[in-house]
MMTF fields as JSON, N, C-alpha, C and O atoms, coordinates in Angstrom:
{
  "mmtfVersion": "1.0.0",
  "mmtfProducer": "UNKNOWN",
  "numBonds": 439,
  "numAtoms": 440,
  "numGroups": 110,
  "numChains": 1,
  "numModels": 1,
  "chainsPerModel": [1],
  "groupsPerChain": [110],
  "chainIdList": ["A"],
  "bondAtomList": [4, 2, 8, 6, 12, 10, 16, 14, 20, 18, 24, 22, 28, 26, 32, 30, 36, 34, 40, 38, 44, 42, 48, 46, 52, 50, 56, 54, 60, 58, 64, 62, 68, 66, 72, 70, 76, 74, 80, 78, 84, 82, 88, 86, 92, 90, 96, 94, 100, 98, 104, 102, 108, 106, 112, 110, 116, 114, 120, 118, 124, 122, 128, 126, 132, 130, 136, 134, 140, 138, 144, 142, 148, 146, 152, 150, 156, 154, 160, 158, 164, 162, 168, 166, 172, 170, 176, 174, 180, 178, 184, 182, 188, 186, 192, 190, 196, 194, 200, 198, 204, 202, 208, 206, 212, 210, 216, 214, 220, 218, 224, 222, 228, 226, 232, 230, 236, 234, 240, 238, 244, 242, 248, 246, 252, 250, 256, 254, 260, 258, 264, 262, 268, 266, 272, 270, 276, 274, 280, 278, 284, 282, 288, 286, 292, 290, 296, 294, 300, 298, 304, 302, 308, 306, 312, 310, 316, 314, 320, 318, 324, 322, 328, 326, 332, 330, 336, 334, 340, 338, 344, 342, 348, 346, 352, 350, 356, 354, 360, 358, 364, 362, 368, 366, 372, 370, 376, 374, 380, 378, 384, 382, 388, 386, 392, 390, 396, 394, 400, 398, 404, 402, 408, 406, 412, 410, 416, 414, 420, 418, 424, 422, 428, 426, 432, 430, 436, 434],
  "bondOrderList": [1, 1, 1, 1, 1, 1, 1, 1, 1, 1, 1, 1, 1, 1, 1, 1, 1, 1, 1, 1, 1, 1, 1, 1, 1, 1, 1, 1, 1, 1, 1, 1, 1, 1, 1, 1, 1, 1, 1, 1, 1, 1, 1, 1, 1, 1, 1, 1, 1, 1, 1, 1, 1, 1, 1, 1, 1, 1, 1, 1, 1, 1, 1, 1, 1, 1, 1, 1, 1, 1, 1, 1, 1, 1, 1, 1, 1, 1, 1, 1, 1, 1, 1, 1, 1, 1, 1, 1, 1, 1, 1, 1, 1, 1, 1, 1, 1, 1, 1, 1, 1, 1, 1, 1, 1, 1, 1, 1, 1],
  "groupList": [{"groupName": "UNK", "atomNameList": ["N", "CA", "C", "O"], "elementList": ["N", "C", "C", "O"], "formalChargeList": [0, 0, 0, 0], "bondAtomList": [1, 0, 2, 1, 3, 2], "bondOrderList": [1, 1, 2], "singleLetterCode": "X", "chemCompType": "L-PEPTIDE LINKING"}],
  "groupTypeList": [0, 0, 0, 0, 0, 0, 0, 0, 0, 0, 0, 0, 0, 0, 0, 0, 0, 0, 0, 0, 0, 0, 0, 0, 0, 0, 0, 0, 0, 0, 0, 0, 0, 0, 0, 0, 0, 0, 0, 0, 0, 0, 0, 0, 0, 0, 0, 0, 0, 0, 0, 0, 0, 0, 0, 0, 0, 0, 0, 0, 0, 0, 0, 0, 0, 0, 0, 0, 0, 0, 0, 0, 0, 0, 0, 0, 0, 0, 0, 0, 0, 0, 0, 0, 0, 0, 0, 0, 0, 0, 0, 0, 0, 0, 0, 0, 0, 0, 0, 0, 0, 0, 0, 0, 0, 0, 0, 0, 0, 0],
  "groupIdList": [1, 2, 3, 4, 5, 6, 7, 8, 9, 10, 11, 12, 13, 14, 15, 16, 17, 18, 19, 20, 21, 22, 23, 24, 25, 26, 27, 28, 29, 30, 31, 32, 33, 34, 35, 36, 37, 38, 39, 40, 41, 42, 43, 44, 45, 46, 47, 48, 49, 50, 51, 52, 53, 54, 55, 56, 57, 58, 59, 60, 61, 62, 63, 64, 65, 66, 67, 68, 69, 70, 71, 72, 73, 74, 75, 76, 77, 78, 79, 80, 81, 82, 83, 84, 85, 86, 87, 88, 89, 90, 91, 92, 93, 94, 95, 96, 97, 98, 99, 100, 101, 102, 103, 104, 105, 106, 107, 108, 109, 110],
  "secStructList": [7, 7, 7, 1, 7, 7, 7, 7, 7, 7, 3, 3, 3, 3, 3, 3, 3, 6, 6, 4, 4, 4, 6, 6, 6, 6, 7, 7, 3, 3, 3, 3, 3, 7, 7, 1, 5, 7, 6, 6, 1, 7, 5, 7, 5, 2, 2, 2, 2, 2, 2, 2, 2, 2, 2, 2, 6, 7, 7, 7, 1, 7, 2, 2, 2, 2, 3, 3, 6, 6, 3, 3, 7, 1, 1, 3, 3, 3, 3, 3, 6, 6, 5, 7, 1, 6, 6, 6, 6, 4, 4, 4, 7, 5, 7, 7, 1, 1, 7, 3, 3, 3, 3, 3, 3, 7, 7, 7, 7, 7],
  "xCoordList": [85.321, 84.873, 84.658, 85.352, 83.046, 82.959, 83.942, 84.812, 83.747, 84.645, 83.436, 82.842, 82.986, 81.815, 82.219, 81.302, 83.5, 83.652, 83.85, 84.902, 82.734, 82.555, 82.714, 82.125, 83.368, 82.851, 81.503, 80.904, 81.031, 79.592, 78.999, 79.488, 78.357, 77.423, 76.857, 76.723, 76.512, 75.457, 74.599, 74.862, 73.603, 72.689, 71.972, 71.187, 72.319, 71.645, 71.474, 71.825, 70.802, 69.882, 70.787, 70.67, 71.843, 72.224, 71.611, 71.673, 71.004, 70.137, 71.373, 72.028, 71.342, 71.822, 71.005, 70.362, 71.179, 70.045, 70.68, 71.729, 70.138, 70.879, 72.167, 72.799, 72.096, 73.679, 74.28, 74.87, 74.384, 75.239, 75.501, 76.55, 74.159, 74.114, 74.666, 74.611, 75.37, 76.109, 77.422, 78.276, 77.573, 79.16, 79.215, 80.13, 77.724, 77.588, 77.085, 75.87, 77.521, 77.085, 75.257, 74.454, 74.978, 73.631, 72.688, 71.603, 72.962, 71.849, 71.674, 72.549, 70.158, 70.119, 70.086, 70.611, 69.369, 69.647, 70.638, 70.185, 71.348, 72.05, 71.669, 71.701, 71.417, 71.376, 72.903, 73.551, 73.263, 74.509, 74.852, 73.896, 75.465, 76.029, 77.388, 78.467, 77.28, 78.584, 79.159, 78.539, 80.596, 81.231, 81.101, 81.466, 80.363, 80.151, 81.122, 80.633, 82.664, 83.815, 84.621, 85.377, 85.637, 86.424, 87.438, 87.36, 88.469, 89.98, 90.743, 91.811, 90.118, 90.73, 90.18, 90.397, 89.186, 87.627, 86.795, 86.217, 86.718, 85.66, 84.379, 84.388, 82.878, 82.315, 82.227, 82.763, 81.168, 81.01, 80.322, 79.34, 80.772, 80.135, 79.944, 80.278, 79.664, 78.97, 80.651, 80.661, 81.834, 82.868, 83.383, 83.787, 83.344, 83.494, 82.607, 83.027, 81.434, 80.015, 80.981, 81.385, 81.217, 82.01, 83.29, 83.164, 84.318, 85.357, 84.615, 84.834, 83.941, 83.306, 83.344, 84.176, 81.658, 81.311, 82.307, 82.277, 83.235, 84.569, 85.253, 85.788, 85.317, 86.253, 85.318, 85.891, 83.874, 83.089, 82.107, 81.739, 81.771, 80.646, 80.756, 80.209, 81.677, 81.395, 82.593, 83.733, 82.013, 82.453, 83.22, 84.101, 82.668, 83.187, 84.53, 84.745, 85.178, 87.113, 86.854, 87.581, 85.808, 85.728, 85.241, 84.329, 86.162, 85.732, 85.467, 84.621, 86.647, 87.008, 85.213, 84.958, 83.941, 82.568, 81.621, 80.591, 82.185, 81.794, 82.617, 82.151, 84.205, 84.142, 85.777, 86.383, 85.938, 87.322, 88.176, 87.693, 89.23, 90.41, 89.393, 89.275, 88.809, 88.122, 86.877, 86.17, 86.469, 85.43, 83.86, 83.876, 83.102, 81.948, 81.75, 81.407, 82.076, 82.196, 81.191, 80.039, 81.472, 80.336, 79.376, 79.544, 78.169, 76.821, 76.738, 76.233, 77.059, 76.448, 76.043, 76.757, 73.989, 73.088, 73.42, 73.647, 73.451, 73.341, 71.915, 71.4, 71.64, 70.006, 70.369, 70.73, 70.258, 70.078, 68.592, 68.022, 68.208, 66.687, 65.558, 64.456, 66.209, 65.683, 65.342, 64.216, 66.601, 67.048, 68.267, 69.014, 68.586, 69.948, 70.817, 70.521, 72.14, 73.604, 73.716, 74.144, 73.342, 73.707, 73.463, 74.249, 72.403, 71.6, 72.095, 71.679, 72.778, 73.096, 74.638, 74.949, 75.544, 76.376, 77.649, 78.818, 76.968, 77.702, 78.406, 77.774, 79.905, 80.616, 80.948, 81.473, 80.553, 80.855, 79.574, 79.54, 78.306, 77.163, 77.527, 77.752, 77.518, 77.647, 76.148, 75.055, 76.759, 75.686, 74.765, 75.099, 73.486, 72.561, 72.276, 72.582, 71.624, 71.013, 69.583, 68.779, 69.576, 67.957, 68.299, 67.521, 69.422, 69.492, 69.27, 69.622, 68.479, 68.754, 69.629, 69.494, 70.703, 71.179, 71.098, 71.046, 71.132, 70.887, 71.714, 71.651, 72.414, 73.281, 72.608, 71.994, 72.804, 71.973, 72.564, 72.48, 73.006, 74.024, 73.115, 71.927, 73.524, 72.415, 73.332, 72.944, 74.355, 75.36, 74.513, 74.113, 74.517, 73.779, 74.6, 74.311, 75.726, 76.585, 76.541, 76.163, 77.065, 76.914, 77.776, 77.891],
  "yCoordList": [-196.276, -195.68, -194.183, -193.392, -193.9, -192.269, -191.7, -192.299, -190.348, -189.35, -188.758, -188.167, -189.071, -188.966, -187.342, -186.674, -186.913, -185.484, -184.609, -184.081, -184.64, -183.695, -181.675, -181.188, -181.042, -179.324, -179.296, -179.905, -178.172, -178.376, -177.097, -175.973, -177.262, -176.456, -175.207, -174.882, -174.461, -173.667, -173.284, -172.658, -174.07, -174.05, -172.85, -172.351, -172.353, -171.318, -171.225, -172.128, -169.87, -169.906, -168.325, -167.186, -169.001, -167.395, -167.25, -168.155, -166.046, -165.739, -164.559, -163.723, -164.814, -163.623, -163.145, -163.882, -161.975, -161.309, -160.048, -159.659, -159.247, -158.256, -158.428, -157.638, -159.595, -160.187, -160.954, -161.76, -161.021, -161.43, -163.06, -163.702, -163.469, -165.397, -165.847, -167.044, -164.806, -165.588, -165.87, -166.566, -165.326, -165.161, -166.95, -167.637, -167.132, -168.238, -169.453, -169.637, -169.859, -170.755, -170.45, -171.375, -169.275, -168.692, -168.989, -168.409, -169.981, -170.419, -168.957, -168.099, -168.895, -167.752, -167.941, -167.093, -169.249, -169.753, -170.894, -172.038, -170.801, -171.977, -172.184, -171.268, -173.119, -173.633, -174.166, -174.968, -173.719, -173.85, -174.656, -174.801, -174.906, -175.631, -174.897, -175.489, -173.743, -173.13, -173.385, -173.522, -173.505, -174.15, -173.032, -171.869, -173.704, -172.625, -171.506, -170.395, -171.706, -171.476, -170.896, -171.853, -169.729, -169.505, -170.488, -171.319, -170.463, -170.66, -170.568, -171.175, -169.405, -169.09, -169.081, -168.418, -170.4, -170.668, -169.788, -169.931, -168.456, -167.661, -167.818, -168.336, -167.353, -167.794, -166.788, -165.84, -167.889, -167.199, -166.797, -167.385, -165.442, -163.97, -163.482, -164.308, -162.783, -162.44, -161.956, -161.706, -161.909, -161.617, -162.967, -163.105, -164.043, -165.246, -165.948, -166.66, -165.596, -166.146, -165.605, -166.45, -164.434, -163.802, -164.624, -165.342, -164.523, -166.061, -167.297, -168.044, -167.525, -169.119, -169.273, -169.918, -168.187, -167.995, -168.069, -168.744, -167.351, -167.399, -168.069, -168.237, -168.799, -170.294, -171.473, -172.236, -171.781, -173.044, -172.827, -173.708, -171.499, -171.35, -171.01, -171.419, -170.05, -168.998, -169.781, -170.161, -169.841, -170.667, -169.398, -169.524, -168.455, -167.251, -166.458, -165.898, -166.549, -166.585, -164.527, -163.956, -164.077, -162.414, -162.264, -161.613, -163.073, -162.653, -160.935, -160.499, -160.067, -158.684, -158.031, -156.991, -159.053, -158.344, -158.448, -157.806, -159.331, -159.427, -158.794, -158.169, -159.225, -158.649, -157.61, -157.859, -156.652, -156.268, -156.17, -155.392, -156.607, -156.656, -157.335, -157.036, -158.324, -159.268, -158.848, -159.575, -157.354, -156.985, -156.926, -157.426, -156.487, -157.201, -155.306, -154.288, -155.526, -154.606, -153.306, -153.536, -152.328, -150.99, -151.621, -152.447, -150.839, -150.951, -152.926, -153.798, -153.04, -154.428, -154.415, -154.385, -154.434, -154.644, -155.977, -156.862, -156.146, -157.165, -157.071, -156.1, -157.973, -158.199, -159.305, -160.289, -159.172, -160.419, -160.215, -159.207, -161.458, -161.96, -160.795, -160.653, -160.015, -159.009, -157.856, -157.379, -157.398, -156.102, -155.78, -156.7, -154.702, -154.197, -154.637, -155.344, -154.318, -155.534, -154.317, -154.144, -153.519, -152.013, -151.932, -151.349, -152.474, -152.299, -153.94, -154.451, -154.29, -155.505, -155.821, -156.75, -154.8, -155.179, -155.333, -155.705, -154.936, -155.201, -156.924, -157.946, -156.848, -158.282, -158.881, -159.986, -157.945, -158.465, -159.394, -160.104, -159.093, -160.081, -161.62, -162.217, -162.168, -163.779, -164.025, -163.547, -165.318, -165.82, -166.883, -167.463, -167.004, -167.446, -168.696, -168.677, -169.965, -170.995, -170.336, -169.658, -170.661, -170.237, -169.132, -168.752, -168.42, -166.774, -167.159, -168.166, -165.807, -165.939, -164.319, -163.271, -165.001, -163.385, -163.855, -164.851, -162.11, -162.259, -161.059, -159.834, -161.798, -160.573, -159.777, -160.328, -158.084, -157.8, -156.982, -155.854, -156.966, -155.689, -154.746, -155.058, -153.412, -152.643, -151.729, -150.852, -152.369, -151.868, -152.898, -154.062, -151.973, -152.884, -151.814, -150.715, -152.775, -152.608, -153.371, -154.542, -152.548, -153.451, -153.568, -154.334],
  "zCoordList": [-75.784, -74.539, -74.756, -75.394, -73.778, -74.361, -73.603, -72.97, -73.703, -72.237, -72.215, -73.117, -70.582, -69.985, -69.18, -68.702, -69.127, -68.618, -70.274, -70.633, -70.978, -71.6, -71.201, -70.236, -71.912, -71.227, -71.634, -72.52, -70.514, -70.415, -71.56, -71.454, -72.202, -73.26, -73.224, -72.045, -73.88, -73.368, -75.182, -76.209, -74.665, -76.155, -76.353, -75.546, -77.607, -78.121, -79.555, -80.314, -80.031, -81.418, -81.864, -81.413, -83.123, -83.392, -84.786, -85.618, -85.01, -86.724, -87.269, -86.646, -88.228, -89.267, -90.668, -91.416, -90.771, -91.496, -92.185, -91.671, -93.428, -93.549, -94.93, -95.631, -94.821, -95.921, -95.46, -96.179, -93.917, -93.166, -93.572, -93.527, -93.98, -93.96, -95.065, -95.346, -95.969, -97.008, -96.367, -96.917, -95.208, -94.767, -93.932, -93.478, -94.07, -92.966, -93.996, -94.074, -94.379, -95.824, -96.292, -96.416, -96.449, -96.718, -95.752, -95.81, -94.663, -93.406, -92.65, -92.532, -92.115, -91.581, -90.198, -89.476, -89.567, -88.386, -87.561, -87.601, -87.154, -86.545, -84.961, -84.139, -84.762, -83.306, -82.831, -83.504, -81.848, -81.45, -80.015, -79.253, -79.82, -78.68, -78.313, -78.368, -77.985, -77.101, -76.048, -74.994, -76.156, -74.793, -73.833, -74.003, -72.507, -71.541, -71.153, -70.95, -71.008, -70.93, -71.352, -71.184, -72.046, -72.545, -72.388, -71.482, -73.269, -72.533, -71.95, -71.866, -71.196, -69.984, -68.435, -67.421, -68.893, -67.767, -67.19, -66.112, -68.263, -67.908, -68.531, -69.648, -67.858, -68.574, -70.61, -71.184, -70.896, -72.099, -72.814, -73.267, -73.137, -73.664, -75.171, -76.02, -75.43, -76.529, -77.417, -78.623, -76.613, -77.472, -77.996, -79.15, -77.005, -77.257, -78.445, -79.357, -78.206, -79.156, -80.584, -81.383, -80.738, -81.905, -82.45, -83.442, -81.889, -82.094, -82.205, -83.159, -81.509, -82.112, -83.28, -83.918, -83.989, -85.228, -86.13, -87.159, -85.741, -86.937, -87.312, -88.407, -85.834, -86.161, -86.696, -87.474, -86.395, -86.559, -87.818, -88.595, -87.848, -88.819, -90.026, -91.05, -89.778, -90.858, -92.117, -91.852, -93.263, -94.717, -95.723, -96.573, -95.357, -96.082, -95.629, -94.554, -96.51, -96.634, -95.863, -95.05, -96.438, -96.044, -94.428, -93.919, -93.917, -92.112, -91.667, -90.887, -92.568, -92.589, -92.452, -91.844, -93.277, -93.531, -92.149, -91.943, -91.348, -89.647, -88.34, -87.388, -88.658, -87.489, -88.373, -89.415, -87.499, -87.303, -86.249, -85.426, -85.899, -84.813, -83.443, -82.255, -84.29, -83.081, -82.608, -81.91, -83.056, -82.7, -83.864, -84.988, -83.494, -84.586, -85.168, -84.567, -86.269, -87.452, -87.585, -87.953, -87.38, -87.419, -88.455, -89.351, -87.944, -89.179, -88.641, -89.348, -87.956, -87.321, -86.503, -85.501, -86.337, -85.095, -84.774, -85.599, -82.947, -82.531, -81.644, -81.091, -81.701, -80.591, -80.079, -80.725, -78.209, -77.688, -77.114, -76.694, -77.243, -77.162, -77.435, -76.904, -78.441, -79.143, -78.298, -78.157, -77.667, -77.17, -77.709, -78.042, -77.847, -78.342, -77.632, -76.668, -77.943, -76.862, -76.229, -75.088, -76.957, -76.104, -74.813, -74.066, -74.4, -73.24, -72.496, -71.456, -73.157, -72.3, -71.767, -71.022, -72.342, -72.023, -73.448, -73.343, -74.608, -75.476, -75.553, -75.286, -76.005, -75.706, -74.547, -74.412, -73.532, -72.081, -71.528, -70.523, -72.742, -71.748, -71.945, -72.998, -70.42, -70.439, -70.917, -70.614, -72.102, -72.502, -71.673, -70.64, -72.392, -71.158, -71.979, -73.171, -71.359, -72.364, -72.834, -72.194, -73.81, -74.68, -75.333, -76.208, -75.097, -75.437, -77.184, -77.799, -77.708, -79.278, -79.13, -78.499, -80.293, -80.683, -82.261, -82.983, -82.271, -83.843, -84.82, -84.711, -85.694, -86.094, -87.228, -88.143, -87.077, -88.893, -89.72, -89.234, -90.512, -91.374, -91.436, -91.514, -91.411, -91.674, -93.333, -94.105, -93.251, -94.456, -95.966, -95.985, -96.9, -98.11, -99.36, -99.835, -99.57, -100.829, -101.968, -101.93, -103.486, -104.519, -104.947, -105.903]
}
């Protein structure tokens, strides 16, 4: 028997670019299915979108190269639907269905 009270989704398109997609098993796009919700039934935001990634996606043991103390790491552009987060709200914007964000290092070390 399914469980027909699934939490409800919120589908989106996150890209990484920059270096970033080795952190993500080298894929540069993932289509995602985010739980609308935090854990604490708020909706969910671009700080949340950040914990997801960390917990579901990301294959690379160097989390330290995305985010620090939960937050997404200097010299890391974010674009939602290709505006800066700046202008949106940073980690506080609730995410939307369709939204693309896209992460980009602008850091390039050897």
């Amino acid at each position: 028997m399914t469980n027909s009270l699934e939490a409800p989704t919120i589908p989106i398109t996150v890209d990484f670019s920059g270096g970033l997609e080795m952190l993500f098993d080298n894929q540069r796009r993932y289509a995602v299915s985010l739980p609308a919700t935090d854990a604490n039934g708020k909706p969910a935001n671009i700080s949340f979108l950040i914990d997801h990634l960390c917990r579901t996606l990301m294959k690379d043991p160097r989390a330290d190269l995305f985010v620090l103390d939960r937050h997404i790491r200097p010299g890391i552009l974010v674009l939602i639907n290709d505006a800066d987060w700046e202008l949106e709200g940073e980690e506080a914007y609730e995410i939307q269905p369709r939204d693309n964000i896209l992460f980009v290092s602008t850091l390039h070390g050897g």
